[in-house]
C-alpha positions in Angstrom: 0.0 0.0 0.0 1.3 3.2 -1.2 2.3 5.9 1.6 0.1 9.3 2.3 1.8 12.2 2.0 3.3 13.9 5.2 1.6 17.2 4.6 -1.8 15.8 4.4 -1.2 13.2 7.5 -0.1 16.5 9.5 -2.7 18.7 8.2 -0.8 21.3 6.8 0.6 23.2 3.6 3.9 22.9 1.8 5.5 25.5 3.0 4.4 25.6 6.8 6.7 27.4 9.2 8.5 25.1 11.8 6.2 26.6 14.3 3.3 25.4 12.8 4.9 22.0 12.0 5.5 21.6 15.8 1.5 23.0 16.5 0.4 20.5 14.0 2.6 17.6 15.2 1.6 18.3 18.5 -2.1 18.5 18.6 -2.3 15.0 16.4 0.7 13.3 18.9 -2.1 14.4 22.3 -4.9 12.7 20.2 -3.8 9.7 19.3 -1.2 8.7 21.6 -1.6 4.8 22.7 -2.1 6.4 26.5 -5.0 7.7 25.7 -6.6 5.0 23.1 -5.9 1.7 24.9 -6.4 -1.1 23.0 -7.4 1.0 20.0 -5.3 0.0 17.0 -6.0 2.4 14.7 -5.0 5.0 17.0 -1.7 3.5 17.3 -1.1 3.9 13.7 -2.2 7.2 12.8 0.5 8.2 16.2 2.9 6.3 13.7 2.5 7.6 10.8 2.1 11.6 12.6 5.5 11.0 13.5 7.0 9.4 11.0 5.6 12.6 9.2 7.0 14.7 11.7 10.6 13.4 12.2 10.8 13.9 7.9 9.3 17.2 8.0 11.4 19.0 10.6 14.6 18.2 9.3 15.6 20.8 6.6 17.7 18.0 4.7 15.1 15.3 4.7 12.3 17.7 3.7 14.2 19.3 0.8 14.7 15.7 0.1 11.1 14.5 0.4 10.0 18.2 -1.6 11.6 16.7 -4.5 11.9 12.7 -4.6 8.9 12.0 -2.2 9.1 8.9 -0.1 11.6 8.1 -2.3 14.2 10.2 -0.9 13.5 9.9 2.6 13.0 5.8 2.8 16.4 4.9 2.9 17.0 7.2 5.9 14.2 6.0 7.8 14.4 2.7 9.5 11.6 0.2 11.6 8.8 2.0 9.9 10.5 5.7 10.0 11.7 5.6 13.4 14.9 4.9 12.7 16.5 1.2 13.5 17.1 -0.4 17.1 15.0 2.3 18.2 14.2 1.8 21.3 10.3 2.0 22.6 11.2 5.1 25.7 13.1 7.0 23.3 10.3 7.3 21.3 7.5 7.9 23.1 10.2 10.0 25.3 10.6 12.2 22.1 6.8 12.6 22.2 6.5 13.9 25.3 9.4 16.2 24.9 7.9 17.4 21.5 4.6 18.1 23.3 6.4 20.0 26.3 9.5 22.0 25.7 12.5 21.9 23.4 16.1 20.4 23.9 17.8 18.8 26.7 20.1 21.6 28.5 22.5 21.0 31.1 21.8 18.4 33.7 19.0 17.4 31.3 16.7 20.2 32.3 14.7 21.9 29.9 16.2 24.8 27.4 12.5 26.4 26.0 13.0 28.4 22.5 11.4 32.0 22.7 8.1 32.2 21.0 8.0 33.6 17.3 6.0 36.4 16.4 4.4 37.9 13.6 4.2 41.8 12.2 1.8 42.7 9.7 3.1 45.5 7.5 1.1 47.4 5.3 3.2 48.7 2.1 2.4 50.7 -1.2 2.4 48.9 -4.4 5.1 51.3 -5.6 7.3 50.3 -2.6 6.0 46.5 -3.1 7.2 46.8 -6.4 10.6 48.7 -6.4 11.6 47.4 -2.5 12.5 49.5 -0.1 14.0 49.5 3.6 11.8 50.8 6.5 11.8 50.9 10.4 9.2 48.8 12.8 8.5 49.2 16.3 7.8 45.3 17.8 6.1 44.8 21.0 7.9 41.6 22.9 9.9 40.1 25.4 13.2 41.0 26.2 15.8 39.0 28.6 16.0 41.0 31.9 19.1 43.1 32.1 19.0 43.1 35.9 19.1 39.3 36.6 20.4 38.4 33.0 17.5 36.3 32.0 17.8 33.8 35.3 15.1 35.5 37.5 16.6 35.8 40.6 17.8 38.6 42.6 21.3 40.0 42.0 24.2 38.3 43.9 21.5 34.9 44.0 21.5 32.0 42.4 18.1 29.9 41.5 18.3 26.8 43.3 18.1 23.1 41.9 14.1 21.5 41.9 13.7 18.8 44.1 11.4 16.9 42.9 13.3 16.3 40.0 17.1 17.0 41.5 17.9 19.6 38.5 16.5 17.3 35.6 13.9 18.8 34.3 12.2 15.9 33.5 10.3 13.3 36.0 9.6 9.7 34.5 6.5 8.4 35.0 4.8 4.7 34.7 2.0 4.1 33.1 0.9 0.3 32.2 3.8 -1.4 30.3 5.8 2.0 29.4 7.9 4.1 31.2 7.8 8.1 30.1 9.2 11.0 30.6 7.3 14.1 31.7 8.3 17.7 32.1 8.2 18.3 36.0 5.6 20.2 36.9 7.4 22.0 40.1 9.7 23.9 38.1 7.9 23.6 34.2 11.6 21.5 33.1 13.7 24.1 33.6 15.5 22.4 36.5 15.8 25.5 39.1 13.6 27.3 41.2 13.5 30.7 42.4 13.4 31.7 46.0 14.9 35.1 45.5 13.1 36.3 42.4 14.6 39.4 40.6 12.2 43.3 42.1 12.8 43.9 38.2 11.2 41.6 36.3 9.5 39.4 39.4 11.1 36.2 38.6 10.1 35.6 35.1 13.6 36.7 33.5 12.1 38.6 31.0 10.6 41.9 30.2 8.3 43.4 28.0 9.8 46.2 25.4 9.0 47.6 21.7 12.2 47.4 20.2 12.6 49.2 16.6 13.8 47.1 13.4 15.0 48.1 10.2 13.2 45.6 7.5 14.4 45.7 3.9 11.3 44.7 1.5 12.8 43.1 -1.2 11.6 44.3 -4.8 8.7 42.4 -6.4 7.1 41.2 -2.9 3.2 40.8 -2.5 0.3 40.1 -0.4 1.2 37.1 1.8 4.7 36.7 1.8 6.4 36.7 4.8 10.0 38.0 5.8 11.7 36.4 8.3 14.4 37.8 11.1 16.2 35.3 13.3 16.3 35.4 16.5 13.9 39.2 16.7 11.1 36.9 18.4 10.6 36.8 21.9 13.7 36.0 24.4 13.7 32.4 26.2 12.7 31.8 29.7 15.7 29.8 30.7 18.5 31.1 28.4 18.0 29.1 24.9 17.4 31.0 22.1 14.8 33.5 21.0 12.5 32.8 18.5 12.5 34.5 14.7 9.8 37.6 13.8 8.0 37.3 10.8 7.1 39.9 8.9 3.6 39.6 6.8 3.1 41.6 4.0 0.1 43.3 2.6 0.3 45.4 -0.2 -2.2 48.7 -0.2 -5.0 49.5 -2.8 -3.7 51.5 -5.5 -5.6 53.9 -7.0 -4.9 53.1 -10.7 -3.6 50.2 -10.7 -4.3 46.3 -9.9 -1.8 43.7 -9.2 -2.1 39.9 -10.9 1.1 37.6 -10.1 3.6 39.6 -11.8 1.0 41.6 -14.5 -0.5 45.0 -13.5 -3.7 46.0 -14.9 -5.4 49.3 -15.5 -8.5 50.8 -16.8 -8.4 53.7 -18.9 -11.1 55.6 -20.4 -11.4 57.2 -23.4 -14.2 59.3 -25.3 -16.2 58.7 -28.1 -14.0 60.1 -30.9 -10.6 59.3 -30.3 -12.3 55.4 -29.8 -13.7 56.4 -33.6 -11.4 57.7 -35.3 -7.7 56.7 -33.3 -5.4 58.7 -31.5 -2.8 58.5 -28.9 -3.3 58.7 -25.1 -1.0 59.1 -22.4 -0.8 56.3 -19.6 0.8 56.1 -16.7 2.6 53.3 -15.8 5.5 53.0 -12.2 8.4 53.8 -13.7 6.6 57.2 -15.9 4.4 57.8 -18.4 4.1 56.1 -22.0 2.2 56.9 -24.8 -0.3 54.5 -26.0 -1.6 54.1 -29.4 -5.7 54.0 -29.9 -6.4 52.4 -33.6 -9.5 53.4 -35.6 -12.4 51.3 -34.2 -11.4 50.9 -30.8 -14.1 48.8 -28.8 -14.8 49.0 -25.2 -12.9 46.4 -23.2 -10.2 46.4 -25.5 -7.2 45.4 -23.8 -3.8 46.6 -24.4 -0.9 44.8 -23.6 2.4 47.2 -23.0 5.7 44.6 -22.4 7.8 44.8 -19.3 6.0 47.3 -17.6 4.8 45.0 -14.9 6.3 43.6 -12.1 9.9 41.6 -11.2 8.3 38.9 -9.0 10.6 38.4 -5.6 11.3 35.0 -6.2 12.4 35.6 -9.8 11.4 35.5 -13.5 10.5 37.8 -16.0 9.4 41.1 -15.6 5.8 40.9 -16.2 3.2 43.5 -18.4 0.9 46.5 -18.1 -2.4 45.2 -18.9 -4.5 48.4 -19.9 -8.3 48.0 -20.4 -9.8 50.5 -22.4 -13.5 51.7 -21.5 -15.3 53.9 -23.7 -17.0 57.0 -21.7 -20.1 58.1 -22.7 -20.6 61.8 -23.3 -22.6 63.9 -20.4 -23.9 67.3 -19.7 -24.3 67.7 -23.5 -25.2 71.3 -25.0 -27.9 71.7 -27.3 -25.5 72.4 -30.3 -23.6 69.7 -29.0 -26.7 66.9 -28.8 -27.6 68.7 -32.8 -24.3 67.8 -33.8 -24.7 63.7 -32.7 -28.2 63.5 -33.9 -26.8 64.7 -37.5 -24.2 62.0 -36.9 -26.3 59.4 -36.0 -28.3 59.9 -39.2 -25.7 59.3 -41.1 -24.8 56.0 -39.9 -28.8 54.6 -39.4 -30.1 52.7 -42.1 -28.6 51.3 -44.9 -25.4 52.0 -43.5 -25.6 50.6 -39.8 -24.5 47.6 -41.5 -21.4 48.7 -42.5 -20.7 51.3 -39.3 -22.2 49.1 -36.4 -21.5 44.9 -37.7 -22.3 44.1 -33.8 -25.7 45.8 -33.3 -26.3 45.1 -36.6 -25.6 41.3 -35.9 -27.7 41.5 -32.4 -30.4 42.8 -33.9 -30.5 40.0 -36.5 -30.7 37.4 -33.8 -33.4 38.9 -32.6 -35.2 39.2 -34.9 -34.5 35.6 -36.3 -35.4 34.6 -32.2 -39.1 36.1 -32.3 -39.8 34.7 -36.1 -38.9 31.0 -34.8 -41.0 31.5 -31.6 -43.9 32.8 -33.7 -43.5 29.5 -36.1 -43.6 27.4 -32.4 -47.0 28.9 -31.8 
């Protein structure tokens, strides 16, 4: 039986941040974990198979490696059904629990907890979308304490080991015929407890701040991509590293112009006579104005298509087109000379000759007519 694909199994796009691989990951691992289905085998398999999906997907080589081969390229790497060989039954369901309730092992095998990641929206023009540029950001988040340096105890004190798991982090627990480990719950894995806590920060080694960023906005960018900075998340609780900021984009309305992929469009309108009898108008496009050309017998919702005057997309490619859409303008707030002057016009084109001036209405109206004859036959 052919494999399902990781991303569906996890519930999640193609190109899902690590963040929300772990979220993803984790919410599956509490729902099916054998602990909590006893007896239930299809439980057990869809654990299997979350995590076999999981332990792909968060390595960088073996996704880039799956991305392109599929479970080609990652089968060889995985062993005893992708756990990896002479695996041993702890370690894994250890790894689930450590998944589920903090990051790495530190020192002493306590805890080390990454800093959360956070997210920016920034609102940009299309001009600035289109051209980049490199602007400032003020972030709300959490900072490491400069008065304790991120440890949360008072100056000149140290935080003292937990002992209900002697500076571990972890506590193991027994449930039916496997042994697990647990985060402690005294001191949340980090190992240490504080009976001094810091006056500045109360303990917590951290401290709310808006820090300012400079973000460069890389040329050809749009709605819904994301720019990441390392390490501009929040700071750790217990020293380990902060997490990234991401910085969603959303490109502005413009006033003239739409935006599709790397193609801009535009409506212009034009009156009556230059539609007529031709002329040139004068468009504007990003980088200036160009002059476009309006042959004889222009009809409304023509579409003109003017070469590299679109957008470099971000992630490369050809520069794309100005799409401009021509919409003929009725006159309005017409004199009397002026509504003379049309009705002499239009007499000159009725008849005989609307044939020859007007092939469309000329065509409509035949269907019509041809439309009432055959309903009148019916009857």
């Amino acid at each position: 039986m052919s494999k399902r694909d990781y991303y569906e199994i996890l519930g999640v796009s193609r190109d899902v941040s690590e963040a929300e691989l772990k979220k993803a990951y984790r919410r599956l691992a509490m729902k099916y974990h054998p602990d909590r289905n006893e007896g239930d085998e299809s439980a057990a398999d869809q654990f299997k198979e979350a995590k076999e999906a999981f332990e792909v997907l968060k390595d960088a080589k073996k996704r880039a490696a799956y991305d392109q081969f599929g479970h080609a390229g990652v089968d060889s790497q995985m062993g005893g059904g992708g756990f990896g060989q002479g695996a041993d039954i702890n370690d894994i369901f250890g790894d689930v629990f450590g998944d589920i309730f903090g990051g790495g092992r530190g020192r002493g095998g306590s805890r080390v907890y990454r800093g959360d990641d956070l997210q920016y929206n920034l609102e940009v023009s299309l001009e600035d979308a289109v051209n980049g540029i490199e602007t400032q950001i003020r972030v709300p988040t959490k900072v490491t304490c400069d008065a304790c340096d991120g440890n949360g105890s008072k100056r000149g004190t140290s935080p003292s080991e937990c002992s209900t798991c002697h500076g571990v982090g972890q506590v193991r627990m027994q449930q039916g015929f496997f042994s697990v480990q647990q985060t402690c719950p005294a001191c949340r894995g980090k190992g240490k407890v504080i009976t001094d806590p810091c006056p500045k920060c109360r303990g917590q080694g951290r401290m709310n701040k808006e820090k300012t960023l400079s973000v460069k906005i890389p040329p050809g960018i749009d709605t819904g991509d994301k720019i990441r900075l390392s390490g501009e998340g929040e700071a750790s609780e217990n020293g380990g590293p902060s997490g990234d900021l991401y910085v969603a984009i959303m490109v502005k309305e413009h006033e003239i112009f739409q935006r599709d992929n790397a193609d801009l469009l535009c409506t212009v309108p034009i009156n009556f006579a230059t539609a007529t009898i031709g002329g040139e108008l004068e468009v504007p496009t990003l980088s200036g104005k160009v002059m476009l050309k309006i042959p004889p017998g222009t009809q409304t919702e023509k579409i003109f298509r003017l070469r590299g005057k679109g957008v470099k997309p971000v992630r490369g490619g050809s520069v794309g087109d100005l799409l401009c859409k021509v919409r003929i303008e009725t006159p309005v707030n017409l004199s009397r000379e002026q509504k003379d002057l049309l009705m002499s016009f239009h007499d000159t084109i009725s008849g005989d000759e609307s044939q020859k001036h007007s092939p469309q209405a000329h065509s409509w109206l035949g269907g019509v007519k041809r439309f009432f004859e055959e309903l009148s036959n019916s009857n």
